[in-house]
N, C-alpha and C positions, 0 to 999 in steps of 0.2 A: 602393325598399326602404331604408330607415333604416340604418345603420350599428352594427354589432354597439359599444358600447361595449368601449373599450378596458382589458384585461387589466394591472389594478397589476404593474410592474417587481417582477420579484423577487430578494429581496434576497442577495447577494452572503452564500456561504458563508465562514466562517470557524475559520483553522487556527491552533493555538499545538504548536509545533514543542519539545520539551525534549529536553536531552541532559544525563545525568547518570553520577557513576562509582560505583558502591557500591564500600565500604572493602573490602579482601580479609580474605573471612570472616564479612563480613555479607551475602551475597547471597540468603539466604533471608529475615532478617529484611526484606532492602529489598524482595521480591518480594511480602510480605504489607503490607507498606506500601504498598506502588504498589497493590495491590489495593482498599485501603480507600480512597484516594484515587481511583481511577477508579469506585471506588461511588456516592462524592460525589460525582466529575463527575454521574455519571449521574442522578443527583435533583435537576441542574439543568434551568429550562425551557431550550429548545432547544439541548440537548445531542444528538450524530447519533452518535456513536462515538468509540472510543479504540482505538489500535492502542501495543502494547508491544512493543518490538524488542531480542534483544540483539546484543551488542558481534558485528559480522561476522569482526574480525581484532581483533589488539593496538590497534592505530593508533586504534578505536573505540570512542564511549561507547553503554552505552542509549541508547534513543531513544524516547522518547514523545509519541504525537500524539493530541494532542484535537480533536473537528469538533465545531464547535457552527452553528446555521441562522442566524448574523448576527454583526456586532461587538458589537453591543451585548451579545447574553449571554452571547458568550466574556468578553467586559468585566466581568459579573456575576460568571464564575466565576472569572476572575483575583483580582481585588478582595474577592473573599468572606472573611469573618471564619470561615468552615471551610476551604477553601483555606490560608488563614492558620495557622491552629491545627496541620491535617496537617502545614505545609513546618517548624512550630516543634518538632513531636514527631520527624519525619524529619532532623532536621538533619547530628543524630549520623553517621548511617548514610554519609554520604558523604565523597569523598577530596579534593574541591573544589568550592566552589559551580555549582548547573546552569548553564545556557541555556537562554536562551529567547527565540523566534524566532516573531512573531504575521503570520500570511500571508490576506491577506484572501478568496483565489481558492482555491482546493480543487489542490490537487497531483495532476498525474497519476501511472500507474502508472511505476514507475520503476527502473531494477536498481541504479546506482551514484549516489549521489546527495550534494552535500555543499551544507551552508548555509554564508552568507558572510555578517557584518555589518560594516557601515560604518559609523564616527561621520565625518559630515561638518560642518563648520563650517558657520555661518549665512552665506549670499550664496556658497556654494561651491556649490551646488544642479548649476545648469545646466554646469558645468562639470565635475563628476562625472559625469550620467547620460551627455554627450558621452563620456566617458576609459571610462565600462563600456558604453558600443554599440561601441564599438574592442574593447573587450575580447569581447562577445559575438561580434562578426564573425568574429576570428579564432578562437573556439572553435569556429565549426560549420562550419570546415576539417577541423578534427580527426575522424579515424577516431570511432565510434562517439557520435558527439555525440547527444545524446534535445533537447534543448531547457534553456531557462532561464528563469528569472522573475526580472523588478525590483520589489521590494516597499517604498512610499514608507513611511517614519515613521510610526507612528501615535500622536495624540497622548493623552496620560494609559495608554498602554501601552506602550510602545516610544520612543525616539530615534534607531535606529541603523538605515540602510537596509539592506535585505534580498536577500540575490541565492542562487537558488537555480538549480544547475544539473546536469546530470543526463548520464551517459555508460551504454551498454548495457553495461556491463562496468569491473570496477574496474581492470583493467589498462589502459583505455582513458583512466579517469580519472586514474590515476597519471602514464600520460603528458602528459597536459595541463596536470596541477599541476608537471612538473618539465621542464616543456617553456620550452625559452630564449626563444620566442615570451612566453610568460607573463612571464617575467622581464624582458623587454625592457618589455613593457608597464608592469610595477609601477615599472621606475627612470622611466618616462617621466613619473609622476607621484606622485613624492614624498610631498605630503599626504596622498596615499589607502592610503598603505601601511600605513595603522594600522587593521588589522582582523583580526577572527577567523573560522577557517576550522572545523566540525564536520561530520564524515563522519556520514552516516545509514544504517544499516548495511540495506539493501533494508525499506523500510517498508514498500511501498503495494502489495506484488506477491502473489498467491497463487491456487491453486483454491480454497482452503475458507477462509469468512471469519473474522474475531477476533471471540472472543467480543465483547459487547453493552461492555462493561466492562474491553475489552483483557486480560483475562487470558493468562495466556501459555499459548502449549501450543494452544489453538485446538480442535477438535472431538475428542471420544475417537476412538482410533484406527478402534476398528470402523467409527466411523460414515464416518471417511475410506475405508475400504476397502468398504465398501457403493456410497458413492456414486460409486466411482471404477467400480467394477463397475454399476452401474445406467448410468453414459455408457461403458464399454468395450464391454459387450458387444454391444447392436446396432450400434455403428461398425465393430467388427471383425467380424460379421457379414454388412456389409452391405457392407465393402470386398472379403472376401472375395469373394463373388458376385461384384462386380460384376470384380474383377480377373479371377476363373474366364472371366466371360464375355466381356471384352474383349481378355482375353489369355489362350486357353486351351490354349498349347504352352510358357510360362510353364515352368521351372521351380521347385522347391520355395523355393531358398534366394532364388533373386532376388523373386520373388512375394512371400514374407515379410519380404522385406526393406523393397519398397516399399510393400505392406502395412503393415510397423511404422511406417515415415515419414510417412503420409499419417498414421495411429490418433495418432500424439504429435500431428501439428500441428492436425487435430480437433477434437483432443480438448484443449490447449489454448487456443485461441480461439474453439471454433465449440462445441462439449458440452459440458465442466463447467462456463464462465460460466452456460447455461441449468442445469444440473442443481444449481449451491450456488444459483443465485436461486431456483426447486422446491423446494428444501430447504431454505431458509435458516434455515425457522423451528425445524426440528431439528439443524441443522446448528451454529448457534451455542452455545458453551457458559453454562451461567447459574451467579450464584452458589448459585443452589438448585434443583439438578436436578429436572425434572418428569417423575415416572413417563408420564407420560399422554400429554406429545408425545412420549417416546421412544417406546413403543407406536404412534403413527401413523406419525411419520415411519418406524419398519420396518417397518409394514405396506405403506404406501406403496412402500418402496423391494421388498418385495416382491413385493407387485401388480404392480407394472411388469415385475419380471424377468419372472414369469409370462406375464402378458400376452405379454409380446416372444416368451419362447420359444414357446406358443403360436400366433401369426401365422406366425412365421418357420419352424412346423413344417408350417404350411400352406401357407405361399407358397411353400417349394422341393420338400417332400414329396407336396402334394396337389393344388394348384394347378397346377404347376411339377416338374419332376425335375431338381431343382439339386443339387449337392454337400451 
């Protein structure tokens, strides 16, 4: 039998990382800018999303990420003469020029996150990546460590190398940044101490997606509370039971207790990923509301309530003499 011809390599996503400060007082105007500006993104070809993040604490700027399906057409929209024209109208609005940070791998989900760039001199190469694997090693010592990435130069977009690294928790990452371990590393190698550090204030983490165009604010509220109720209720249904029945001398408060512990971890990792991907199509916000998916997406959301309560009245009532 012949061999299946092989499947073209596909091609490596691509991220441009910004962090920016609006001037105090302009924060509305810069929220309608950044708007018009991820509109643009989004009328380029292989544009995937835009996520708009604000300041998590003092210590932090915005943060804006764009995903585009290759370098090449992040390269398009950096370089665009509309791109250009937005950051010449926007200039005003800020309290220092951005950052910007071009990562060619897709960033995973992440709670504590800060980017790191480097200018290294030419033939210093292999002598930095060695001085930051020291440095990685002893970071995923550290309590809470999520992982890191080394991001090499890109050229006609970037000069400065790229290190992004991530801790479950900003108290975790605070440690690490002010940890003498760190310090000892940076005097160990002098040259490299010329870089900058920008905290990303939890970008990439959520139940319900960013809108299409990063809009901030994310799905109207009803619709969060719909969908959160379309994955609570049969989990907590179904834990119920099954805890009645596996442990049916249980009392009230510890039942519900570990009833409520099982329904969060659930329903963070295991239901609402399935239920905003189900809805994603109503679930993201647009810049021009459409009567017509709202209409489905809550029919939808309440078909299913129906449907559930319906089985479930069957399964324990008629079926079954369950609780």
């Amino acid at each position: 039998m012949p061999a299946s011809p092989a499947l073209p390599p596909r091609p490596a996503s691509a991220t441009v990382v910004i962090t920016q400060q609006p001037r105090t007082g302009r924060e509305d105007e810069f929220r309608r800018w950044q708007a018009q500006v991820n509109d643009a993104a989004a009328a380029f070809p292989g544009f995937l999303g835009a996520d708009v993040t604000p300041p998590g604490d003092d210590r932090s700027d915005w943060s804006v990420v764009y995903r585009f399906d290759g370098i090449v057409h992040l390269k398009r929209w950096l370089a665009s003469d509309t791109r250009e024209e937005l950051l010449a109208r926007g200039a005003g609005l800020f309290e220092r020029p951005s950052t910007q940070h071009v990562l060619v791998d897709e960033p995973d989900e992440e709670v504590a996150t800060v980017v790191v760039s480097h200018p290294v001199a030419a033939g210093r190469e292999t002598e930095f990546v060695a001085w930051q694997d020291r440095m990685t090693e002893v970071e995923r010592t550290f309590r809470g460590f999520r992982g890191s990435g080394l991001h090499r130069p890109i050229p006609g977009v970037q000069s400065d190398w790229t290190i992004i690294y991530s801790f479950s928790s900003a108290e975790h990452l605070d440690r690490w940044l002010e940890s003498p371990q760190r310090k000892a590393l940076l005097e160990q190698a002098p040259d490299f101490r010329d870089f900058e550090v920008h905290r990303i204030a939890n970008p990439y983490g959520s139940w319900f997606p960013p809108s299409r165009t990063g809009e901030e604010g994310g799905p109207a509220s009803w619709k969060t509370a719909l969908s959160v109720l379309v994955g609570l209720y049969p989990t907590v249904v179904i834990l119920t039971v099954l805890i009645a029945e596996i442990w049916p001398g249980a009392q009230l408060w510890i039942s519900l207790l570990v009833g409520n512990i099982l329904s969060v971890a659930l329903l963070t990792w295991v239901v609402m990923p399935v239920v905003t991907r189900a809805l994603g199509f109503w679930m993201r916000s647009s810049p021009r509301p459409d009567p017509r998916t709202d209409v489905i997406g809550l029919a939808c959301s309440v078909a299913f309530l129906t449907f559930a309560a319906i089985l479930f009245y069957l399964v324990t009532r008629v079926f079954w003499t369950l609780p």
